[in-house]
C-alpha positions in Angstrom: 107.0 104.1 -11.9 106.2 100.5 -10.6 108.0 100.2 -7.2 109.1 97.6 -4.7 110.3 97.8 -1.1 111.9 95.9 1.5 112.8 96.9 5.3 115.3 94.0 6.9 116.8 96.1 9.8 119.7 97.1 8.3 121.3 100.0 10.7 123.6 102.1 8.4 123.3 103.1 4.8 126.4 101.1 4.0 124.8 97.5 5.7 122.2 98.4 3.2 124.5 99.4 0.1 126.3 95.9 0.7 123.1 93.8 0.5 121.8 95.6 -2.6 125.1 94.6 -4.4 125.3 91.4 -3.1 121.7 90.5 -4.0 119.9 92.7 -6.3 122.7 93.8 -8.4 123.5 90.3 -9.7 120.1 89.8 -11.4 121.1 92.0 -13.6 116.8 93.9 -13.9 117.7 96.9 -16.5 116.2 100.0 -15.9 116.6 99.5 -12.2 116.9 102.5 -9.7 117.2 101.0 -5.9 117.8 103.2 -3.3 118.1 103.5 0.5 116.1 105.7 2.7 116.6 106.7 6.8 113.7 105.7 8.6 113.4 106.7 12.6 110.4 103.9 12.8 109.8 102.0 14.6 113.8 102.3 15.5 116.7 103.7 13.4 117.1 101.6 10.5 117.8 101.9 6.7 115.0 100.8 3.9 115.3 100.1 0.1 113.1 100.3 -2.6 113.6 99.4 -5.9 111.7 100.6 -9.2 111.7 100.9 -12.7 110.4 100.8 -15.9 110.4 99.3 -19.1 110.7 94.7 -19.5 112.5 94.4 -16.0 110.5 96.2 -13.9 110.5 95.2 -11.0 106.3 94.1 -9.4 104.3 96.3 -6.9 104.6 95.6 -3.5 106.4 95.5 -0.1 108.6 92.8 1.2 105.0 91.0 1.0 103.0 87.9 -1.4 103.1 90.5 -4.4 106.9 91.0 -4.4 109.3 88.8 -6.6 110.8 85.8 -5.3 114.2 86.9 -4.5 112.7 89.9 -2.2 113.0 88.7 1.2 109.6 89.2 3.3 109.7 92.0 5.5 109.1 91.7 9.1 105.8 92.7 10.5 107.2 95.8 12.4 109.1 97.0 9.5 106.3 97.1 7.1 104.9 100.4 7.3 108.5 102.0 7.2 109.0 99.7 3.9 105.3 100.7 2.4 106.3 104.3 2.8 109.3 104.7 1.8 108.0 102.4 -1.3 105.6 104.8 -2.2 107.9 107.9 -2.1 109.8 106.4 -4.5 107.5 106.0 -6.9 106.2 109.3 -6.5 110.2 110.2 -7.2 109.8 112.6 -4.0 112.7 110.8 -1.9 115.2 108.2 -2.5 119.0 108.4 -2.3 119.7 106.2 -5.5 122.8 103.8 -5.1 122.2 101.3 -7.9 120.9 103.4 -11.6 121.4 103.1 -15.4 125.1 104.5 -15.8 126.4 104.0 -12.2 128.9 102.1 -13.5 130.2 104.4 -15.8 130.6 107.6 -13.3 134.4 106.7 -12.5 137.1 109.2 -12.4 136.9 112.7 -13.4 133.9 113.8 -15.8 132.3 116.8 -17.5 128.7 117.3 -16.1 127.3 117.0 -19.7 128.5 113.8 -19.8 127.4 112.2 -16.4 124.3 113.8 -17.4 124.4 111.8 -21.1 126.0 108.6 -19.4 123.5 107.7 -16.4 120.0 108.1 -15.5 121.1 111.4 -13.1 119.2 114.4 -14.2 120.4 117.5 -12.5 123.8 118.1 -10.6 123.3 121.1 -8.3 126.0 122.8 -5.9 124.6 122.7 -2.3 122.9 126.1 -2.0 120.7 125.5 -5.2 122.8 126.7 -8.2 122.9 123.9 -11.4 126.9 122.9 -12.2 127.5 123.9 -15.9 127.9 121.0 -18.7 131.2 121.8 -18.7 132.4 121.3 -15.2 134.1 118.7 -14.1 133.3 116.2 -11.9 135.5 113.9 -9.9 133.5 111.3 -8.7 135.6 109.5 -6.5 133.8 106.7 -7.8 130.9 107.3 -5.9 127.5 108.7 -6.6 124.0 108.5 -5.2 122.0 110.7 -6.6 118.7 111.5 -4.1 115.3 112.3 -5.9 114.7 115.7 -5.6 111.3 117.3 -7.2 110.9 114.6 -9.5 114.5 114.5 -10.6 117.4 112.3 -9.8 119.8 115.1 -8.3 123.4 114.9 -7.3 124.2 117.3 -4.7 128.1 118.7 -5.3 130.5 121.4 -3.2 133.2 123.2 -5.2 136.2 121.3 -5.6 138.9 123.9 -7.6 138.7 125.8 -10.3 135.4 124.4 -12.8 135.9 121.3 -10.5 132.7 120.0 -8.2 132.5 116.7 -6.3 129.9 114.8 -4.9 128.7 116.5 -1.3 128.6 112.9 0.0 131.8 111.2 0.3 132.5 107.3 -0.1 133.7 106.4 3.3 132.5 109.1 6.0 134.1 109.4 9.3 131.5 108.6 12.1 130.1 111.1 14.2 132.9 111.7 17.1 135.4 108.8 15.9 138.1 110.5 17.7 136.1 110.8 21.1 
């Protein structure tokens, strides 16, 4: 998988999730799997890298010469977390995926089978390992990012009822002490 990356600072996942829809999103590049990654170097920031395959693949490279036009350059102390994180995305070992063929289409509630049929995910696993069943339903809350897990685009769920999972990661997480 042909993969791109870019590392502009941004300090949460969700200063990174706005820029994606703001700029890549827009352009529309089919096939496209962008994704966000924590990096501790050389300070806490977020990363993205984008690939994919097929007539809109996005080019090789890192925020550098080789990457398309609309790929702002990334700074000079950012690189090597951008270069990484490129490269473990095109290896599909690490990624949590936030733009993917189907995303838009993973609203309300949904049988596995058909997330599964309806997106690029692969595999929707309960936290502790165990795959969900075709048959059981999801309620996406109308958000989804998958992470790349052993070569698969995985979506980690927690029981939520009866035959009912939903995503472990929630849309709008409370901070870390926000009642302190």
């Amino acid at each position: 998988m042909r993969a791109v990356g870019v590392s502009l600072g941004h300090r949460t996942d969700e200063e990174a999730e706005h820029w994606l829809h703001e700029v890549v999103r827009p352009l529309g590049l089919r096939g496209l799997i962008a994704c966000t990654h924590l990096v501790r170097q050389p300070y806490p920031h977020v990363a993205i890298s984008l690939a994919g395959a097929g007539p809109d693949a996005v080019p090789a490279g890192s925020g550098g010469a080789d990457s398309p036009p609309w790929l702002p350059t990334t700074p000079a102390e950012l690189r090597a977390a951008a270069e990484h994180d490129t490269a473990e995305h095109a290896a599909l070992r690490t990624g949590r995926a936030v733009l993917f063929p189907g995303v838009e289409r993973l609203t309300g509630t949904m049988r596995v089978g058909e997330v599964l049929a309806a997106s690029a995910i692969d595999e929707v696993v309960l936290l502790g390992g165990q795959p969900a069943g075709p048959g059981t339903l999801l309620l996406t809350r109308d958000f989804v990012c998958p992470q790349w897990r052993d070569a698969a685009l995985t979506v980690i769920v927690t029981p939520a009822g009866p035959d009912r999972v939903a995503p472990f990661e929630v849309p709008s997480p409370t901070p870390c002490c926000a009642d302190h």
